[in-house]
N, C-alpha and C positions, 0 to 999 in steps of 0.2 A: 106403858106410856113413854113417849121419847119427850125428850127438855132439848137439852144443850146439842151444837153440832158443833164437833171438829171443825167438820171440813166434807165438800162434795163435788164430783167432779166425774166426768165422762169417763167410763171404761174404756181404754185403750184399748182394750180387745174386740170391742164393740160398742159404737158410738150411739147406738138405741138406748143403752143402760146407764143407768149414775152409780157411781158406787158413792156410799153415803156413812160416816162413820158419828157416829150421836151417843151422848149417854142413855142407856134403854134403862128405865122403871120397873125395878118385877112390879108392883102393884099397880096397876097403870089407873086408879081414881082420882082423879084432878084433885082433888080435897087433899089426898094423903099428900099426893106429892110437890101443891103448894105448902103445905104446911111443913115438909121435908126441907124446901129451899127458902123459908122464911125463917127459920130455928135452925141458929147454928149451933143449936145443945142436942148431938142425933141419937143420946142414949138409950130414949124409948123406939127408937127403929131396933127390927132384929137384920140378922144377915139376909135374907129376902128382901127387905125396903130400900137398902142401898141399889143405887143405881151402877151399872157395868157398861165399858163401852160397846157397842153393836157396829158389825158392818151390815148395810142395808144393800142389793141390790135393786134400782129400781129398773121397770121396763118401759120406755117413752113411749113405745106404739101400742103394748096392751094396757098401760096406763094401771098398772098394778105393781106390789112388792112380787118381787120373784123370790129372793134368802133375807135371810133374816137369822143370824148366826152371832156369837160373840164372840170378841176381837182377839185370836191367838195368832201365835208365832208361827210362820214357816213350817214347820215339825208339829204344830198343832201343842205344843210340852207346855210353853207359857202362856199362861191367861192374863189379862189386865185385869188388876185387882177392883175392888168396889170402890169408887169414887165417881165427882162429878168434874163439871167445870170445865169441858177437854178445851183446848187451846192448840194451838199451831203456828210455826214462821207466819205472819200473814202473806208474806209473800206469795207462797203456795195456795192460797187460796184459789177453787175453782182448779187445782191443778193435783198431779195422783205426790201424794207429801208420801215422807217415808215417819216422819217423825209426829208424836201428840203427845202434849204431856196434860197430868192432871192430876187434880188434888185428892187424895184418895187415904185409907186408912194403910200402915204401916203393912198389916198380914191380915190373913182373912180371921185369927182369934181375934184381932182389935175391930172386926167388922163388924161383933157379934152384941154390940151394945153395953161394953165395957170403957168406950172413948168416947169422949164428949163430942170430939172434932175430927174431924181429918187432922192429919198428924206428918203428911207426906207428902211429897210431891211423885209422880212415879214419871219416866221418858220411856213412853210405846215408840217401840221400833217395828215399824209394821215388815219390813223387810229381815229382821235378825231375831237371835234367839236371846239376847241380854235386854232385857228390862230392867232397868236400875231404878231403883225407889230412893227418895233424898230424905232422910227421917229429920225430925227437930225434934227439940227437946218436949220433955211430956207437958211442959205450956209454953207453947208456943203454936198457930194452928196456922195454917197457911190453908187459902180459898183460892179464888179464881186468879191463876198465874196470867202473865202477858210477856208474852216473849218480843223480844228487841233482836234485831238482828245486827252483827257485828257491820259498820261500812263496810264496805267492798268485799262481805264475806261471801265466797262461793260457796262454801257446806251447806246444806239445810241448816244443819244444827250449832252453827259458828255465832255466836251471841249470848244475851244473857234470858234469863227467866228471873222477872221482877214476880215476888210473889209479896 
């Protein structure tokens, strides 16, 4: 089941297809996965229930998913860890963004139903190989970030992330 979307926007390489980046559900039952975004205590989910992000391609003229893959690095080496909530500059919106960040658990043993909360914030660089994860302390829980962009900043990622 998919929830949350990054962000979607035309493949550059071909203007028939969306590329589409969302947090994907391994249990895709509407019931679980209200009651996952309703309870911010996810200690009875195990590492399967957490959500990961997906990049989706779609096809405009056959009107169907073509891939359906989860979100790695360049090198295929880093994964985006289990979290939800993805966010972006909005500026990019509807445009190919290089950066997402999202709330997510610290490492994949804190995925396993040992942490109450999300615990992180993690910055997907859909272009690089460094995914940096931003920890808080063990109470302290940080949910759906909103990124601000700095005025006049040219970077994508020149700004702040209110969480």
């Amino acid at each position: 089941s998919f929830y949350h979307v990054a962000n979607a926007f035309e493949d550059p390489k071909n203007n028939s297809t969306i590329k589409l980046h969302i947090a994907k559900h391994a249990n895709g039952q509407r019931e679980v996965v209200e009651k996952f975004l309703s309870s911010p205590q996810l200690e009875q989910f195990t590492h399967g229930h957490v959500p990961i992000l997906h990049e989706l391609d779609i096809s405009l003229s056959e009107k169907s998913i073509l891939r359906i893959e989860p979100l790695t690095s360049p090198s295929g080496a880093t994964k985006a860890l289990q979290g939800e909530y993805p966010t972006i500059n909005n500026a990019m919106t509807g445009k190919p963004n290089r950066y997402i960040y999202q709330a997510c658990f610290e490492d994949e043993s804190t995925a396993s139903g040992h942490v109450q909360f999300f615990n992180a914030i993690q910055k997907v660089d859909l272009r690089g190989e460094s995914w940096p994860i931003y920890s808080f302390s063990p109470y302290r829980a940080p949910n759906e970030a909103y990124f601000i962009a700095r005025e006049g900043s040219k970077a994508e990622d020149d700004g702040w992330l209110l969480v």
